[in-house]
C-alpha positions in Angstrom: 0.0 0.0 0.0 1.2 3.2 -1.1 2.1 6.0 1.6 2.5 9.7 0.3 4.4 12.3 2.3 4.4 15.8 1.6 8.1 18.0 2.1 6.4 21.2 2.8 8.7 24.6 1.5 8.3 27.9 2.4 4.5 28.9 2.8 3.8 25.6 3.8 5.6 25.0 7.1 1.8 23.2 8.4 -0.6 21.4 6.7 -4.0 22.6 8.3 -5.8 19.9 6.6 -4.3 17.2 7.9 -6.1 15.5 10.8 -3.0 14.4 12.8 -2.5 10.9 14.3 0.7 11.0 15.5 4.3 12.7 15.7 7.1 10.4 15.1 10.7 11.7 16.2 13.4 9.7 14.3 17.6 9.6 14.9 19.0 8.8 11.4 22.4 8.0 10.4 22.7 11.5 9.0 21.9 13.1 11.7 18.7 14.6 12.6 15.7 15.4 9.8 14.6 18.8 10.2 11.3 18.0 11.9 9.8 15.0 13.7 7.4 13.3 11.0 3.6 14.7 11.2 1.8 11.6 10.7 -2.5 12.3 10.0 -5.3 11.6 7.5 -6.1 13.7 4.7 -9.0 12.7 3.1 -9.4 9.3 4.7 -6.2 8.6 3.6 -3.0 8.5 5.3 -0.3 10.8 5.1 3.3 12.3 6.7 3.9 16.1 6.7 7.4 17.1 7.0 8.1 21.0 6.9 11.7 21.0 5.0 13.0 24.0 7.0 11.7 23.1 10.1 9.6 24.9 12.8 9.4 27.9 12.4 11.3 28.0 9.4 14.7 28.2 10.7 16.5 26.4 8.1 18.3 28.1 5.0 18.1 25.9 2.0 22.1 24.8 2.3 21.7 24.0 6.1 19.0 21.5 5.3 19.8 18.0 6.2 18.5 16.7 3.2 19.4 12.9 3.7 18.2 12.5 7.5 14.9 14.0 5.9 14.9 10.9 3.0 16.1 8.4 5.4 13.5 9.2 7.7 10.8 9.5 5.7 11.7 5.7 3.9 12.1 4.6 7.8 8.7 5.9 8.2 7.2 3.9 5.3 6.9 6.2 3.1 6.2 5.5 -1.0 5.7 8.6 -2.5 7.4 11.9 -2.1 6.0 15.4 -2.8 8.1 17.9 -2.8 6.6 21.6 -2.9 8.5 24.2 -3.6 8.3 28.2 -3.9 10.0 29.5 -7.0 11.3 32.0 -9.0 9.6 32.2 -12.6 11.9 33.0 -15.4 9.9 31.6 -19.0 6.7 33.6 -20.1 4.3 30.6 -19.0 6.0 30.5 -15.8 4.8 33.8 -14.1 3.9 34.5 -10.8 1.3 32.1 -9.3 1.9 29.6 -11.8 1.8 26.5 -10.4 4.1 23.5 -12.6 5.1 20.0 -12.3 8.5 20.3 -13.6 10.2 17.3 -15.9 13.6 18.2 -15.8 16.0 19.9 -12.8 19.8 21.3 -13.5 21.7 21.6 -10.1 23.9 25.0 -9.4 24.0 24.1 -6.0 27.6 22.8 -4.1 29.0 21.5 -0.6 26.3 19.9 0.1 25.7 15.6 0.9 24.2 14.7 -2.4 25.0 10.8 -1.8 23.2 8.1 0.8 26.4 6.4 0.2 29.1 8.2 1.1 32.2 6.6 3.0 29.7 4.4 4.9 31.1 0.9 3.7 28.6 0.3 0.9 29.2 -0.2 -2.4 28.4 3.5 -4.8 25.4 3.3 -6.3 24.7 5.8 -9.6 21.6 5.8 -10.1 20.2 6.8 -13.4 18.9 9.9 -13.2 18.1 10.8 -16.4 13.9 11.4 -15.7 14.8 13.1 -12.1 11.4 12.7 -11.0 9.2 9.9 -10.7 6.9 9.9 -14.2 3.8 8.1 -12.5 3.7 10.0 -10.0 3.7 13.2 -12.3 1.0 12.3 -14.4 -1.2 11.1 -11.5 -1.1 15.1 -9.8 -1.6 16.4 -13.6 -4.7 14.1 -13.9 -5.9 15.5 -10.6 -5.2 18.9 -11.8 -7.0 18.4 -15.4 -10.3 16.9 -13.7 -10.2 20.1 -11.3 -10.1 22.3 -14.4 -6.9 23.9 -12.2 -4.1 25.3 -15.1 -0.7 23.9 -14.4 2.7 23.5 -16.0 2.8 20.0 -16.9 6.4 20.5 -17.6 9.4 22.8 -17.1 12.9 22.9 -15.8 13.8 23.8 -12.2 17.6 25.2 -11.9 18.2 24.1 -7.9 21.1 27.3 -6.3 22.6 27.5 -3.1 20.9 30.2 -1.8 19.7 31.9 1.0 20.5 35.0 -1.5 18.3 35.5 -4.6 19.8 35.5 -7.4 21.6 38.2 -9.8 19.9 39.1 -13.5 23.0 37.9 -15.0 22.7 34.1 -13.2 19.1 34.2 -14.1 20.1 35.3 -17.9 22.7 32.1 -18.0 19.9 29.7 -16.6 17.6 30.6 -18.8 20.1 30.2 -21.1 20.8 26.9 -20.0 17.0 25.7 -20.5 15.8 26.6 -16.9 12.1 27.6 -16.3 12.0 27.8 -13.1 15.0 28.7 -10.0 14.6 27.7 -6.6 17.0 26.7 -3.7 15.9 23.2 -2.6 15.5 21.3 -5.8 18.8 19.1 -5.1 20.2 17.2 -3.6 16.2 16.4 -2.3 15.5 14.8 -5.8 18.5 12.7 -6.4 18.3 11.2 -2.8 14.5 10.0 -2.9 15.6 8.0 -6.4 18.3 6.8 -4.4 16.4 5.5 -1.6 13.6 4.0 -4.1 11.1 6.9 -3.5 8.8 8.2 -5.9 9.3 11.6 -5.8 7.6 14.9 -7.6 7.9 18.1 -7.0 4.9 20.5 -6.7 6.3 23.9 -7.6 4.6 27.2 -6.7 5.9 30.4 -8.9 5.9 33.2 -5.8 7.9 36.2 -8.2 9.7 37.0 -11.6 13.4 36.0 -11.4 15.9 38.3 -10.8 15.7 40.7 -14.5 12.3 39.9 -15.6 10.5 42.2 -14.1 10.3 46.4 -13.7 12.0 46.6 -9.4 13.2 44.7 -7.4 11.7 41.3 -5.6 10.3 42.2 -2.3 9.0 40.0 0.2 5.5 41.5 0.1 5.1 40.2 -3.6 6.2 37.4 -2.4 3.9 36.3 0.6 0.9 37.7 -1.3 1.7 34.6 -4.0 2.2 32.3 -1.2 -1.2 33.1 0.0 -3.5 32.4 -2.8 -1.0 29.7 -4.7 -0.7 27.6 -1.7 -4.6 27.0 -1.3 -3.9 25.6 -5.0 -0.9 23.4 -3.7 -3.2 21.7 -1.4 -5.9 21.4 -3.0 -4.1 19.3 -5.6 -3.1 17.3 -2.9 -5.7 16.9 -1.6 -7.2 15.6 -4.8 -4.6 13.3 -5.0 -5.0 11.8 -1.9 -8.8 11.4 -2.6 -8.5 9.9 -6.0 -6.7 7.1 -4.2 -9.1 6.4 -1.7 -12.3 6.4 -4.8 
């Protein structure tokens, strides 16, 4: 039976909906995930909440520990993997309040643990990671989406950087150059660690504000949580159709 857990980003460090059961604190052998596991029900179905900076979001995107979070989540259970995400826009189609599904992910980020199996004693696994995110999964949150008559990317490119700084116009220029539709700061290593531990893992990206250069001033913070207020009603209400198409 299939268990979904939802990595929540910024503007989504609690899942109201979720009728909790249980908090589960786990010791991995990375260390500590950023949270204990929120276990609950969300509509009928059961589900793990995990806010990826952790309460009170106190964690910048390079001080995440992103394999105690993947460890614990697997220890947990756990099948599937949602990753939501607030993100820069840089295409037309991506604007802000966009909400996409991305395809593909290029990763700026550096000196951070990208590997389950690093200098542990086990053999190195490389993992094919051509499709970074899991295709099934995917198609089953866009099928939720179409049947909601709710517009979203079904595809795009997420360029992961190390953040906490926004970018410059000139990084944003090159990514764009590069293919990149989208820029956000916790992308990776998150990704490449869930196909590592035999996750099935998605990403759910909100657009909050124009990357640096595409639009007239400056990104403020204001913009910002005004996007995060309406677009993250839209987040879980895909979720929440997901979870209910699994229990029909």
């Amino acid at each position: 039976m299939s268990l979904l857990a939802v990595i929540g980003g910024s503007g989504l460090d609690a899942y109201d909906d979720l009728e909790i059961t249980r908090r589960q604190d786990i010791e991995t052998p990375y260390g500590r995930p950023s949270n204990e596991l929120i276990h609950g029900e969300l509509q009928g179905r059961p589900m793990v909440f995990l806010p990826r900076h952790g309460a009170g979001h106190r964690l910048p995107p390079h001080r995440i520990n992103y394999r105690a979070n993947i460890w614990a989540l697997r220890e947990a259970g756990v099948t599937d993997v949602i990753g939501v995400a607030a993100v820069g826009g840089i295409t037309p189609n991506c604007g802000p309040g966009a909400l996409c599904i991305p395809d593909q992910l290029i990763d700026y980020t550096w000196g951070r643990a990208h590997t389950l199996h690093d200098g542990d004693g086990t053999p190195v696994e490389h993992i094919d990671f051509t499709t970074p995110y899991c295709e099934t999964l995917r198609q089953r949150m866009l099928s939720v989406a179409r049947q909601a008559n709710m517009p979203v990317q079904g595809q795009g490119c997420y360029g992961a950087t190390q953040g906490p700084r926004l970018e410059t116009a000139a990084e944003i220029r090159r990514f764009e150059q590069d293919g990149c539709d989208l820029v956000g700061m916790t992308g990776m290593p998150e990704a490449a660690l869930a196909s590592e531990a035999g996750l099935c893992y998605a990403c759910c990206a909100l657009v909050v504000n124009w990357a640096a250069g595409k639009a007239a001033g400056p990104i403020t913070m204001t913009q910002i949580e005004a996007c995060l207020a309406d677009g993250m009603k839209d987040v879980r209400q895909l979720i929440a159709g997901l979870q209910a198409s699994q229990s029909a």
